[in-house]
N, C-alpha and C positions, 0 to 999 in steps of 0.2 A: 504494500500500500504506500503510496505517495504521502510524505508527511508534512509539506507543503502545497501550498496554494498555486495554482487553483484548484476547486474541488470538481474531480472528475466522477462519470457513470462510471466505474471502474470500483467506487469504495460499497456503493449500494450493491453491485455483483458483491463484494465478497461479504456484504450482509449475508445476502441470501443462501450462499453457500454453507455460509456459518463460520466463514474464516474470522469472523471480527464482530465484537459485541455494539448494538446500538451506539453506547456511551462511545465506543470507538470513533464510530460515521461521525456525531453530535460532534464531537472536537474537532474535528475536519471541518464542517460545517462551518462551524466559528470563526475556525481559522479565513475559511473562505469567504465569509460576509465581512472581515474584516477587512481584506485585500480589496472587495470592492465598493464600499462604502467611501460616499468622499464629494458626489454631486449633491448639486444642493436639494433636487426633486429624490430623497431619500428612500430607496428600495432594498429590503435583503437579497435582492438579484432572486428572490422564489428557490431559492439553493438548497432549500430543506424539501421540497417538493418534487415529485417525479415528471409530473406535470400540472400547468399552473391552475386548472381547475379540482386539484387534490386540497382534500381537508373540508371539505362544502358537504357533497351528498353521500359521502362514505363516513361523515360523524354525523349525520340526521337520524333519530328516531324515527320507524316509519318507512326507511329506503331502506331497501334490499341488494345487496351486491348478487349480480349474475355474472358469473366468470366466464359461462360460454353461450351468450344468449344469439340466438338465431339473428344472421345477418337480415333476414327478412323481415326481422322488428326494427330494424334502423329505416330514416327515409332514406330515399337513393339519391336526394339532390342534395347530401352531403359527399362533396368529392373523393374524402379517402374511403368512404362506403364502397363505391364504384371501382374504386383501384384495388382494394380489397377481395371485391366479388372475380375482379377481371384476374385478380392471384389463386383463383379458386379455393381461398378460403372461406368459411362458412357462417364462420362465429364470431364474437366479438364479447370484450365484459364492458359489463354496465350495471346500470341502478333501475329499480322499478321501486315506485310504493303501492306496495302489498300488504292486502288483508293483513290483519292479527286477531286469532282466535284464541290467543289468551291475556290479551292485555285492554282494561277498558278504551285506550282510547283507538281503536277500531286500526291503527294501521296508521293514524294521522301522522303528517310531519310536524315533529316536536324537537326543538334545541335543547338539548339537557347539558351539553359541553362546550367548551369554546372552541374555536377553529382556528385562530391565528394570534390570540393574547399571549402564546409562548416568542410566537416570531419576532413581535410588538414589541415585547419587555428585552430582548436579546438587542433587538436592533436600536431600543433608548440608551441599553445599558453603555454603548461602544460609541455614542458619537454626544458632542458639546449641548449643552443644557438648551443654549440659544439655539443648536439644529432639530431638538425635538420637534418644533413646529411643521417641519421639511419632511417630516415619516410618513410615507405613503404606504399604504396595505394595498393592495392588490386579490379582488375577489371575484369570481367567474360570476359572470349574471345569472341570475334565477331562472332564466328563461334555456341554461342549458342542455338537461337533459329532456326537457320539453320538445325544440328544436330536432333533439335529433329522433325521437320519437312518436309528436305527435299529441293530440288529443287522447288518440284512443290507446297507446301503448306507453303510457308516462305513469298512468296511475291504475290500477285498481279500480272498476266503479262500482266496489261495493263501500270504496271509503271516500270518493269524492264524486258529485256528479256533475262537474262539470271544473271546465279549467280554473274559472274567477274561483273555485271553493279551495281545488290546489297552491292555485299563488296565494291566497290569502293568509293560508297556515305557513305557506313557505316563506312567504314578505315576510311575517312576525319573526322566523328563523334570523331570519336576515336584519329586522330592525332591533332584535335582542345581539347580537352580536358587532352590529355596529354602535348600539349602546357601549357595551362594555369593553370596546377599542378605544371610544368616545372618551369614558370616566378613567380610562390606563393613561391617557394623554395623545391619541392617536387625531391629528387634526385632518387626515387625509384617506377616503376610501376610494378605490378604482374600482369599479364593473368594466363588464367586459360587453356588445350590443344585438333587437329589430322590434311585427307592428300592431296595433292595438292593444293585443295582450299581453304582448312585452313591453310596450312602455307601461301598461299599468302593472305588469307585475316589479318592473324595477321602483314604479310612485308608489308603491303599498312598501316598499323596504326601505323609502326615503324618506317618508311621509313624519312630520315630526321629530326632524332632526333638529339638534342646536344649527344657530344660525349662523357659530363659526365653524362650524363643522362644513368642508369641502369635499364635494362629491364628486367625481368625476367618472365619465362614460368612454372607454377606448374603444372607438368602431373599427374591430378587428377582423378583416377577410381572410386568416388562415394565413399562418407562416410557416409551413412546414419543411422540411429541407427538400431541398427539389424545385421550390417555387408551385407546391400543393397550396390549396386556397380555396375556402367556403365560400367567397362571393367574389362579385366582378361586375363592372358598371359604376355610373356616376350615383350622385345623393340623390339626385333629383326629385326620384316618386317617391321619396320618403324625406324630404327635406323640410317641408311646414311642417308636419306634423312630429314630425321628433326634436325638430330642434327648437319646436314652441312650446310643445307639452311634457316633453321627460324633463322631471322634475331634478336635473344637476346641475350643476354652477361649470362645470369646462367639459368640452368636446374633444376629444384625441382622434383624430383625423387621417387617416392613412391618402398621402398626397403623392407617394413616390415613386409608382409608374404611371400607366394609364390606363388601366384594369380601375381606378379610380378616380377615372371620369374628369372633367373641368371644375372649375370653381364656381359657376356659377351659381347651384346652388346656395351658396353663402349669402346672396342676398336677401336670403329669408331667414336669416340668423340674425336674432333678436338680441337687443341691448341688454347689457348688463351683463351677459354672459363671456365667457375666455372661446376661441376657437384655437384648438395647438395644432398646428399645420405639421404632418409627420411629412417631412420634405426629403429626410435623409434615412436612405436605405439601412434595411439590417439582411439583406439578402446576400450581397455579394460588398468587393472591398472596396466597389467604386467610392470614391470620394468628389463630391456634388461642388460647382466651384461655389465662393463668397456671393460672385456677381451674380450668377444663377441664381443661387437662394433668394438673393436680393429681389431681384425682378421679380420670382413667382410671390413672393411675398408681398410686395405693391400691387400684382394684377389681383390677386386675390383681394386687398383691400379696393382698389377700386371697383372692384365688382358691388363689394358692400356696401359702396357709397353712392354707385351710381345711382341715378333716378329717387334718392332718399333724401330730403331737405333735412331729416332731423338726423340726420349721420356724417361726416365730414369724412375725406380720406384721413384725416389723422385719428379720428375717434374709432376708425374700423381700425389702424393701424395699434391700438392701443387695447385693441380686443384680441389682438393675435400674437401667438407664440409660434415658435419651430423645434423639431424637435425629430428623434428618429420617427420612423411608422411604426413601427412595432417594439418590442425586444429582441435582443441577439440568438437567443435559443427556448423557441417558444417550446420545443421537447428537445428530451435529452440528445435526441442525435444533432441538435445543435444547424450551423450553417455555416457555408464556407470562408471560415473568418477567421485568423489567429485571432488571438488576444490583445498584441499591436494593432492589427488591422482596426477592432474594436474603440480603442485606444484612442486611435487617431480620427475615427468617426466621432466618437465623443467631444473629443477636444476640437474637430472642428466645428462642430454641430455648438457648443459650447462660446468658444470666439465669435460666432455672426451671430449668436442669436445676443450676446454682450454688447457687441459694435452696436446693432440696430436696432436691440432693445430694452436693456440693460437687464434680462430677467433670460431664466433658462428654464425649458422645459422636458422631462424626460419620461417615458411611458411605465419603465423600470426595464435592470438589465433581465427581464424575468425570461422569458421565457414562453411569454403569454402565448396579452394580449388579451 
């Protein structure tokens, strides 16, 4: 085992084989979030996690882990579904919430533990008093195992009869746990995003929150290595309505091919809110120039501005950050990128967004998304 940073899939293999006890990994771990902690938009890089939707539906009262559930209960308009099926694989693990016939409350989703207060208190314990305000937590949206399921194969309908009764037990999950991020000293929650009943199931987990409490939403299309990807296309048929009505204070924006459509959209992005323009790749080593950034930056704001008397290019330009589209390694097999490579995306991503706005924005090194 490597006993420096960084921390590789390499130490979780020899969990599993039994070469090495938990408490082993956990010191590693440490070591690893120490190495990369240091931006001011504060993430543990999700280092403790296999992947960044772990610790959510597999610590819910109520979900059920399936280790080998029929490929035929996922939908097929998730991409690695289809790249899966096309490998002649059959099965896939996952979550369902299932009946309980021995517990009163029927099967319901219920929070009995925390999910990320361990990550939280590691991640205050190692950086300056004045950067606790800068710790962001990173949590997959509630609408996840939904998405890839369905109405009719997320839940049980002897324990919920319809979706609003599932999110609404699940929203509570969700607003009990960003309570007690909230009272640990956690000023920053990320979801991950889509309509109707995804924006209202992420407004039932936001719903009376403090008002210095920052929520934020990363609209993540899949970064898988390969350049695999849940969506593609511009904001547009979903541009009023999510960016009027989900209830977060900043928008994490994936800008940086064109599988992510023009800016136009923005002009129906409403004041008061932050837009973070993800302009800089985490897919490969290219490095995006200053001028470039600069420019999509201004077209973006002039879009905001045009045809809008109560908006000015500088007030749109004061609503916008830049920042990568994603994380470096949304799963463990990562993307083609040393750690320099990394490095130097950062720090340039870092310097323009300095130059031209004196604030930095960053999604986290997680892994998401």
């Amino acid at each position: 085992m490597h006993l420096t940073p960084p921390f590789r899939a390499e130490h979780r293999e020899a969990l599993e084989k039994g070469e090495c006890t938990l408490e082993d990994v956990r010191a590693l771990e440490d070591e690893a979030i120490k190495h990369i902690v240091g931006i001011k938009g504060i993430t543990d890089g999700e280092i403790r996690r296999e992947v960044f939707f772990e610790n959510v539906f597999d610590n819910l009262e109520g979900m059920t882990f399936i280790p080998n559930r029929p490929l035929s209960e996922f939908k097929s308009y998730i991409p690695h579904i289809g790249i899966m099926a096309m490998m002649g694989m059959q099965e896939s693990e996952s979550f369902y919430c299932t009946a309980s016939h021995t517990r009163s409350f029927r099967g319901k989703i219920k929070r009995t533990k925390p999910w990320y207060a361990d990550e939280f208190k590691y991640t205050k314990s190692i950086v300056a008093p004045e950067d606790v305000k800068n710790i962001k937590i990173t949590m997959c949206s509630p609408s996840w195992m939904h998405q890839r399921h369905g109405s009719d194969l997320t839940y049980d309908l002897s324990v919920y009869d319809n979706d609003d009764e599932y999110f609404d037990d699940l929203g509570a999950a969700y607003r009990a746990e960003i309570k007690e991020l909230y009272d640990l000293g956690c000023p920053g929650v990320d979801h991950e995003a889509l309509l109707d009943t995804y924006i209202r199931a992420i407004n039932v987990c936001t719903q009376g929150r403090p008002d210095d409490l920052n929520v934020s939403v990363h609209m993540c299309r899949g970064n898988f290595k390969g350049g695999v990807h849940f969506s593609e296309g511009g904001y547009a048929r979903i541009a009023v309505k999510v960016f009027n009505t989900l209830d977060v204070d900043t928008f994490y924006l994936e800008y940086d091919t064109d599988r992510s459509g023009d800016f136009e959209p923005l002009k129906y992005f409403p004041a008061g809110k932050v837009a973070v323009l993800g302009l800089v790749t985490t897919k490969s080593p290219k490095l995006e120039s200053a001028e470039g950034i600069k420019a999509r930056v201004h077209e973006a704001a002039e879009v905001m501005s045009k045809d809008n008397p109560n908006r000015s290019k500088q007030d749109a330009l004061n609503q916008l950050c830049i920042s990568t589209q994603c994380g470096f390694a949304s799963v463990w097999q990562g993307n083609p990128l040393t750690e320099e490579d990394e490095k130097e995306e950062i720090g340039a991503a870092c310097q323009r967004s300095l130059r031209k706005f004196g604030r930095i924005e960053y999604p986290g090194f997680f892994d998401n998304s």
